[in-house]
N, C-alpha and C positions, 0 to 999 in steps of 0.2 A: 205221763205220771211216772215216777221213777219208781223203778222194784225196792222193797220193803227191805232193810237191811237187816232185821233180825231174821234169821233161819226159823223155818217152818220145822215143826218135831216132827220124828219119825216116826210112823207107826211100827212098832214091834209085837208081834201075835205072839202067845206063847207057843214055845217049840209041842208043846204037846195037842194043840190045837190043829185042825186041816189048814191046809193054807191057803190064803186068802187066793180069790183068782184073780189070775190076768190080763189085763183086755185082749189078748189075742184069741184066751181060752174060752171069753164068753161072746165074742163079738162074730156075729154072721155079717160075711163080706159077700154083697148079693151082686149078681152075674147080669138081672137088669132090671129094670123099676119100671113100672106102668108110667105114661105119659099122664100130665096132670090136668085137671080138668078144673079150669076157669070160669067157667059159665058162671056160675054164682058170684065171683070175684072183681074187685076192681081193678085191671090192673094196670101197674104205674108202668109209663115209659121212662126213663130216666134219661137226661139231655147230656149225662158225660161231664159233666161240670162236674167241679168239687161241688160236694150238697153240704160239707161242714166247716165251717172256718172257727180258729178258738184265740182266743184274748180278747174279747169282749167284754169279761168281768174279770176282776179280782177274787181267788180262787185261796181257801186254807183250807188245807191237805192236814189230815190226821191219819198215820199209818196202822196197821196189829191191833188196833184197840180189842181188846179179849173181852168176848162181850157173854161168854160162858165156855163151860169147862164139862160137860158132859163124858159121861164111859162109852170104850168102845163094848161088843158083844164079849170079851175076855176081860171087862173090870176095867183097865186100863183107860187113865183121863187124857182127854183129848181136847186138847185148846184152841177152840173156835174164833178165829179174828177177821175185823173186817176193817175195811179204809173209808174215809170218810172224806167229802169235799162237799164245803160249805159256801155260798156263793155271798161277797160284799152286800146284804141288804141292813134295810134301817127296820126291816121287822123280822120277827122268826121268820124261818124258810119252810115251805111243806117240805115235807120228806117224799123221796123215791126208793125205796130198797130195791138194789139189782142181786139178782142170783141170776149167778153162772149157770153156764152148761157145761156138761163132759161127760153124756153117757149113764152117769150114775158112778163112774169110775173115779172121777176128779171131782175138784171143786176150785179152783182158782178163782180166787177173789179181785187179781191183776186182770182180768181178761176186758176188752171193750175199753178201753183206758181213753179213745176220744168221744167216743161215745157217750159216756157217762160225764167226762168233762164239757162236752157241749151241753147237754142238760142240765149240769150244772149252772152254765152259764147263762140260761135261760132263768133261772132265779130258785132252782130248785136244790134243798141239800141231798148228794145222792151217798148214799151208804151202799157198799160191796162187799157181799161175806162170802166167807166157807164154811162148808157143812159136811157132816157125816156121809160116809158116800160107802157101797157095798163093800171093798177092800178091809172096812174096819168093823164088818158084819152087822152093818145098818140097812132096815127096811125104809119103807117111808115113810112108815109112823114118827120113826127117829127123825128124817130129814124135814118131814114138816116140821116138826116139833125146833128144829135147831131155826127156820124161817122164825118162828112164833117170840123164840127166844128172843133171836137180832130185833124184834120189834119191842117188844117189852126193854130190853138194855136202852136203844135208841130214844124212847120214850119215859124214860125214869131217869134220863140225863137231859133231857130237851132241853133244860136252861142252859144248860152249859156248852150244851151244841148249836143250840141257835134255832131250833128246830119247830116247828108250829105241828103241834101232835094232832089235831084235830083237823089236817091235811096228810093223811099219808095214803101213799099209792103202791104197790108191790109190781116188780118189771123180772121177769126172769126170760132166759132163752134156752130151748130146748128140754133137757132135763130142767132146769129154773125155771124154766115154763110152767113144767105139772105141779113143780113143787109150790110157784106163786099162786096156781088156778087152784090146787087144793086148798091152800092156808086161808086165798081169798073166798071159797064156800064154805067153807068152816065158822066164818065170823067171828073167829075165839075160842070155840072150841076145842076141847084136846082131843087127839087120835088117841093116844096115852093115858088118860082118865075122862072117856067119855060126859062125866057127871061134872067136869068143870068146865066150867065158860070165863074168859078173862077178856074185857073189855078192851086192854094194851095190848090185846092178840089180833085185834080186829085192824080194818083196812076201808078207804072209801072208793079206790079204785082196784083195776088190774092189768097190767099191761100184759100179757103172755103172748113172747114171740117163737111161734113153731115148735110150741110145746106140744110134747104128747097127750093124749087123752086117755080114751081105750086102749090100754097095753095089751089087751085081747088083741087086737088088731095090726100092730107095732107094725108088723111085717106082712101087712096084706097087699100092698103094692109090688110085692119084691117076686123072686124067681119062685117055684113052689120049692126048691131045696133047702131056701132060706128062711120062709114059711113053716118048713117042716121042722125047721134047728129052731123054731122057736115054740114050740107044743109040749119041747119037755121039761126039765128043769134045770138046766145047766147053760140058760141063758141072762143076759142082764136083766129081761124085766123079769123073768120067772124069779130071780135071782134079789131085786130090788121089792118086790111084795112080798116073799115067804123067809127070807134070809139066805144066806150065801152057802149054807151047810144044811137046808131042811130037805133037800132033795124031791120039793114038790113041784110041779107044776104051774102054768095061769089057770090051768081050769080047774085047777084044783083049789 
């Protein structure tokens, strides 16, 4: 899939604001990780083969479609796009929304590019957005809420996209992971206005690949140093629940 030719906006904080952080300044780099435990697991041996071949189907690509304009935590609009690839059928296509990963830092909407176009090809239309992410002082109430959105946009345009709304599935990985596995227990529901429920918010499946759960936990396989750098508040998930300048804690 080729990169989007229009330029992604910059974020700009106001100079009088704290300044947004850094990945280096919130990310614990851990020295070693508990070995993993399969028991419960299936797990696959892979044969080395290629597992994905593409042109299979005929494939129409729609790049940036801005599918909302939400504020960052300083006022300032922030224009949310996503890409869109629609596969050759003679009926709407169920929809797949992918959300990225990146920590909570990023949001790349380009990321998985044959991935998505293999599932594409499979007969699904697959939608890939970007979201609000802690740099522009968004918790997760905001990033669910931008998931909730892409789905409501995608579904108030269905005809024009080709789309079968009454098939849609949510796939994210890692950070897109929690933010799918939330949106997907919500059923519609706002984080943002507990008292409404929106039907075009809702979802029939969920994919979430290696997404976090318990951010109490984030760091319970890791070294105790790395453990300990995440108890107070100057890390990404402490940082991703309470906002980027609340100075609180997960256990708080």
């Amino acid at each position: 899939m080729p990169e989007p030719t229009t330029p992604r906006p910059e974020f700009t904080a106001d100079p009088t604001s704290p300044a947004p952080p850094q990945p280096r300044d919130v990310l614990a780099f851990a020295t070693s990780v508990a070995a993993s435990d399969t028991s419960t697991s299936v797990v696959v041996d892979p044969t080395g083969e290629p597992q994905i071949t593409l042109g299979a189907r005929k494939l129409s690509e729609l790049h940036d479609i801005v599918y909302a304009t939400p504020q960052d935590a300083d006022g300032n609009p922030v224009p949310l796009r996503m890409d869109l690839l629609v596969p050759d059928t003679d009926e709407p296509a169920p929809l797949v929304l992918y959300v990225p990963g990146g920590g909570f830092m990023i949001s790349r909407k380009e990321l998985a590019p044959e991935t998505r176009a293999y599932v594409a090809e499979a007969g699904f239309a697959v939608a890939s957005i970007e979201y609000r992410t802690i740099p522009q002082g968004t918790t997760f109430r905001e990033a669910v809420a931008d998931v909730q959105n892409a789905l409501r946009h995608l579904r108030a345009h269905a005809e024009e996209y080709g789309i079968d709304t009454g098939r849609v599935a949510l796939w994210g990985e890692s950070a897109g992971g929690y933010l799918v596995a939330m949106a997907g227990v919500l059923g519609g529901r706002s984080l943002l206005d507990p008292a409404t429920t929106d039907p075009d918010a809702a979802v029939q499946a969920v994919v979430d690949n290696f997404g976090a759960s318990d951010l109490t936990r984030i760091a319970a396989d890791f070294d105790p140093a790395t453990q300990a750098s995440f108890e107070g508040a100057d890390n990404i998930a402490a940082m991703f629940v309470n906002g980027r300048t609340s100075g609180a804690s997960l256990a708080a």
